[in-house]
C-alpha positions, 0 to 999 in steps of 0.5 A: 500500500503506497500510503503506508510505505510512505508514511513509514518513511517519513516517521523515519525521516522524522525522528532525526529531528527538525533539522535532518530533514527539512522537507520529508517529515512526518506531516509532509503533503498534508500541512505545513508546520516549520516556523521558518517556512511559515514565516517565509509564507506570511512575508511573501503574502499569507499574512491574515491582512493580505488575505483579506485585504481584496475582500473587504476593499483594501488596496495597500500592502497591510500588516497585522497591526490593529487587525481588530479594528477592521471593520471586518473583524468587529463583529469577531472583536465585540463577541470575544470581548463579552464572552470575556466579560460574560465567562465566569457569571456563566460557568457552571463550575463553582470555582469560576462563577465565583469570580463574577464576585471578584474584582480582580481581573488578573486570572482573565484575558484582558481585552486590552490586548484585543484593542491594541494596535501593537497586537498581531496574528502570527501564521503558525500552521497551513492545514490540508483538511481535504478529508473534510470533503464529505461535507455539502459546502465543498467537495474538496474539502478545506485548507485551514490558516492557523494564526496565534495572538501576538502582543508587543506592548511598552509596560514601561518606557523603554521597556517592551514586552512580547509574547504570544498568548493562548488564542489561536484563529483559523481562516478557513478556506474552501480547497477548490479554487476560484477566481478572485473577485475582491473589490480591489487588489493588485494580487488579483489572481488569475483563473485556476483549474478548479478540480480536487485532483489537481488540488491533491496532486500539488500538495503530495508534489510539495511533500517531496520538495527538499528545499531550505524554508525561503525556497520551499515557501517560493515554491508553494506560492509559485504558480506550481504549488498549492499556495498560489494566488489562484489556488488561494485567495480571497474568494474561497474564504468560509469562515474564521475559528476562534480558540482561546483560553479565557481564564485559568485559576492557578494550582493554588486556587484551584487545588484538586484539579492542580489548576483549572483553564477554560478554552472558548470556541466560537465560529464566524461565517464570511459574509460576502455581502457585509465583507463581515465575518458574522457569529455562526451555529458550530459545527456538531457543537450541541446546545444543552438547553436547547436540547434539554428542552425538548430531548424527544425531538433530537432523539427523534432526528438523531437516531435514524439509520442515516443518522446512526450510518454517519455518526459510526463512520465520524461523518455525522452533522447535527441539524442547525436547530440543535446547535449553540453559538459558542462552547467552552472546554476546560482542563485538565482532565480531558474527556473525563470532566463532565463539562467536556462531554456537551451530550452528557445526560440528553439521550436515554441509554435505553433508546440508544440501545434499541436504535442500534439493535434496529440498525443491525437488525436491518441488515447493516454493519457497525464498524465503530460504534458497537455499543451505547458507550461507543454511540456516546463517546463519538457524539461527544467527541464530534463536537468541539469541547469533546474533540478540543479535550482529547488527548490535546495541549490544553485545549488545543490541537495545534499551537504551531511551533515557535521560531528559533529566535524565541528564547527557549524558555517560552518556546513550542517545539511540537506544533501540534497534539498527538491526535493530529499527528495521529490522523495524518496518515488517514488524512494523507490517504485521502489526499491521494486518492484525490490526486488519482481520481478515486472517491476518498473513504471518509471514514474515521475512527474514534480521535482518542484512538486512531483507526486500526487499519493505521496501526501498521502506519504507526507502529514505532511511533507513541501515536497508536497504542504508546507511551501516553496514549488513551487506553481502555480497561474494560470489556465493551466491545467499541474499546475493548482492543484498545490496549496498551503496547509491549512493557505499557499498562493502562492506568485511571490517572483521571477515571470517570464515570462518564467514561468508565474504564478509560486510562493512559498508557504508562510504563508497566513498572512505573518508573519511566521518566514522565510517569504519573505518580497520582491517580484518582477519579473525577466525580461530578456533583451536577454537569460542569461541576466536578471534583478531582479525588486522588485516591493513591497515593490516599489523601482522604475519605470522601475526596476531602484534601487534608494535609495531615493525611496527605503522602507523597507518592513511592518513588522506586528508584534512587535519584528520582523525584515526584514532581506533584500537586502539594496538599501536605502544605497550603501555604507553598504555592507549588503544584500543577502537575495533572496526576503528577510526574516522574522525573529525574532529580539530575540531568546526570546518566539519564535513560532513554526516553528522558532529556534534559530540561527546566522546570519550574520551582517553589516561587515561580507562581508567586513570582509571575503573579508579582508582576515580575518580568518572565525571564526574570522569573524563569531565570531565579524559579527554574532548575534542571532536571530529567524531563520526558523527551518529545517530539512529533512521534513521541508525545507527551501526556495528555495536559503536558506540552512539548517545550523547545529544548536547551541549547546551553544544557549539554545534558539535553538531547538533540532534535527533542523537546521536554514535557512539562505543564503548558501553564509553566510556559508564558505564552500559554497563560492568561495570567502574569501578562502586562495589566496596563501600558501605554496604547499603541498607536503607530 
């Protein structure tokens, strides 16, 4: 099978490093991830303001310096500023709500930095979405542009701070090209060939390109390459996608979960008329109080034979009329916290079993849904708080990498999560079979665990049933395979009702550098609301945390630690480990699957909540030690980020990253940011 061959060879290619290969990697021919390239790209034309710029009449070459205040993107702007305004009166969990009663602002976003003419949209990642062709708007499916906020603001004269924070924006495009028809531009487009083959056959030609980064970015934009004017332009904008964290309570605040986060999602349509991008229903993003208000008419329209066919092959797109207009995910805890699974509690179990005993009965096949708890989870995972919390980097699937220049202490090292680096050799498939002609298999498995038929692809990898992989332990017939790989056991770090039975992959000793050390079970009082039990190591009965009882957990082997949430003493502000990890105490004589790195120390909260510059902070409350090496076939846990790795530590491997908390990581918190400063104007 040419697909699989070819992906083997780049999971090969890819675990050289960044810089053995820089055009055969493991997401070659379906996106687009190397800073250097990206930035390369956004110069010669893919910045989000010349994007738009024929759209909505601009005639100049723009930056993106005070996008928001285009009038294209005010509706964007007014919505995310009152659903900042609006999140923690709204949020079902008691800790946020608490907040509206707050007048400290320093745990939210702050809008400011929306206003700010110093504020920019960096291009971090050019997705080929051609498996999404199965939907009615396009039969080519869609290319994505994925843009992070950037903030550059002057605290103090003389003084500037920069930084990118937790907010991504995806312009998606429709993949069949059109001409142009803006009311103004020179980089008016010439007419394209507008078939999905040719299309598919321009994206796997850019896979085999072996080019230094100004040079493939040339190429991609050449009349050859898929990022043409005529491949690319104005005309084929659908929609923007808004991912952005709108608070987040430290782990001192919030001490059972080690921390909390809370993600918004929202869509925006393009609207041709207006040269406005309006808030729009989200795709398969169910709305609880809509459906709660009448469960008989969405059980009536979800379980059909049309309906249950799409759902089972991850194809399925709930009618308009059941979905709500904004989502917000939170973290830690994945798809185990009830807040995550939108469709909790609105379809009788009971139903749901006959429907599907009907389906088969009829004489159809289920390939993936073989059970209510398989019918549950793939609804839920279809929408976008429960596909936005599996398995992801704290509410994101893909956060771009950052560029060299950024200091390494602030830095992403893999773009993205391991469910989409786990999808990729389906996605590449389907791109393919485009270039040949046929008609794609569309089909998918479930995201927290790729489909089968991938497991040849994957093998080597962490990606199928690896290190930190989901994982069931049960005898349900639409998990039971998902099993653990050779000298790997599955493990409750966050067990839960919800989804009995669902753990991770860790090592079968317990004693792999990145390791959980805490284990425990999420318990909800009502939807949204939860609490973290840790039941080893014990800390009390009833999920209660007291101090006196609290014990750290065993660790096995000489010079390791237990990097963990801290019960036994309230008043040090530490923690924010999500089920803890195992790391070694020295960079001293460290084992295969660990590098060195830094992490943060007793101070560190403290010390960005001062106010204090980061690097300041990173400088005096950081040390070093063992951490989980990563990279784009070697993920980390879930609730861990991969971070760029130390140049100046000699102890730190080559071509890998290390996984830490994504809150330790500047850019990927609300909190500790400039408050106040000087409006930039220029």
């Amino acid at each position: 099978m040419r697909t699989i061959g070819r992906f083997l060879f780049l999971l090969v290619l890819a675990g050289f490093g960044a810089g053995a290969a820089p055009a055969a990697t493991l997401d070659s021919s379906v996106a687009v991830t190397d800073p250097a390239t990206l930035q390369a790209l956004e110069r010669g034309g893919l910045s989000i303001s010349r994007l738009l710029g024929p759209a909505i009449g601009l005639t100049r070459d723009v930056d993106n310096r005070g996008l928001f205040s285009v009038r294209a993107l005010t509706p964007v702007r007014n919505a995310v500023k009152q659903e900042i305004a609006d999140e923690p009166a709204t949020s079902p969990d008691p800790y946020v709500a608490g907040l509206a009663k707050s007048k400290d602002a320093s745990q939210k976003f702050n809008p400011k930095y929306i206003d700010d003419n110093g504020s920019t949209l960096d291009l971090t990642g050019v997705v080929n979405r051609m498996d999404r062709g199965y939907l009615g708007h396009t039969e080519c499916g869609e290319i994505r542009l994925i843009y992070r906020f950037h903030y550059s603001v002057e605290e103090k004269p003389g003084e500037r701070v920069s930084s990118r924070l937790p907010l991504t924006m995806s312009l998606v495009f429709n993949a069949r090209p059109k001409t142009a028809t803006g009311r103004a531009s020179k980089d008016r487009p010439r007419a394209a060939d507008g078939s999905c083959a040719d299309v598919a056959r321009r994206w796997l030609a850019a896979g085999g390109k072996d080019l230094p980064p100004e040079q493939l970015a040339a190429w991609l934009r050449s009349e050859d390459g898929p990022l043409s004017g005529a491949m690319l332009n104005s005309s084929q904008i659908m929609r923007l996608e808004l991912n952005m964290q709108v608070l987040r309570l430290s782990a001192s605040t919030r001490r059972d979960f080690g921390g909390h986060a809370e993600y918004l999602l929202k869509i925006f349509k393009w609207d041709p008329a207006t040269a406005t991008f309006q808030e729009s229903r989200m795709e398969n993003q169910i709305d609880r109080k809509t459906v709660l208000a009448d469960r008989q008419a969405f059980a009536k329209w979800l379980l059909t034979d049309r309906n249950i066919y799409d759902l089972d092959r991850g194809r399925l797109i709930v009618d308009e009329k059941f979905l709500a207009t904004s989502a917000v995910s939170v973290a830690p805890g994945g798809m185990a916290r009830s807040q995550n699974n939108i469709a909790y509690g609105l379809l009788d179990d009971a139903a749901v079993d006959k429907a599907l005993k009907d389906y088969v009965a009829s004489g159809n096949a289920l390939r993936t849904i073989k059970s209510v708890a398989g019918f549950n989870l793939r609804l839920n995972e279809m929408s976008c708080t429960g596909c936005h919390q599996t398995h992801g980097i704290a509410g994101f699937h893909y956060t771009g990498a950052d560029p060299a220049s950024e200091p390494r202490r602030n830095a992403v090292f893999v773009p993205g999560s391991a469910v989409f680096f786990a999808d990729l050799p389906r996605r590449l498939a389907i791109v393919e079979q485009f270039a040949a002609g046929q008609h794609p298999d569309f089909s998918r498995g479930f995201a927290a665990r790729p489909d089968a038929k991938f497991a040849e692809v994957l093998k080597g990898t962490d990606l199928y049933n690896g290190w930190g992989s989901i994982c069931y332990r049960g005898t349900d017939e639409s998990f039971k395979d998902w099993s653990c790989g050779e000298g790997l056991r599955c493990a409750g770090v966050h067990e839960s009702a919800i989804h009995p039975g669902f753990g991770t992959c860790v090592s079968e000793a317990g004693t792999a550098v990145g390791d959980p050390v805490e284990f425990g079970e999420i318990k909800m009082s009502k939807w949204g609301s939860d609490q973290y039990c840790r039941l080893s190591p014990a800390t009390a009965r009833a999920c209660a945390i007291d101090s006196a009882r609290d014990k750290k957990p065993p660790i096995k082997l000489a010079g390791y630690g237990a990097a963990r949430q801290r019960y036994d003493n309230p008043e040090q502000k530490t923690g924010g480990f999500p089920g803890g990890m195992l790391r070694k105490a020295s960079c001293d004589k460290l084992p295969e699957e660990a590098s060195c790195g830094r992490l943060a120390k007793t101070g560190f909260n403290d010390c960005i909540g001062s106010g204090k510059d980061h690097k300041y902070c990173t400088r005096e409350f950081t040390k070093t030690a063992g951490l989980r090496a990563c990279d784009k076939t070697h993920p980390c846990r879930e609730d861990y980020i991969c971070t760029a790795g130390y140049e100046d530590l000699a102890e730190a491997k080559p071509g890998k990253g290390t996984c830490i908390p994504p809150y330790f990581i500047f850019q990927f918190r609300v909190d500790g940011h400039p408050r106040s400063w000087v409006q930039d104007t220029e």
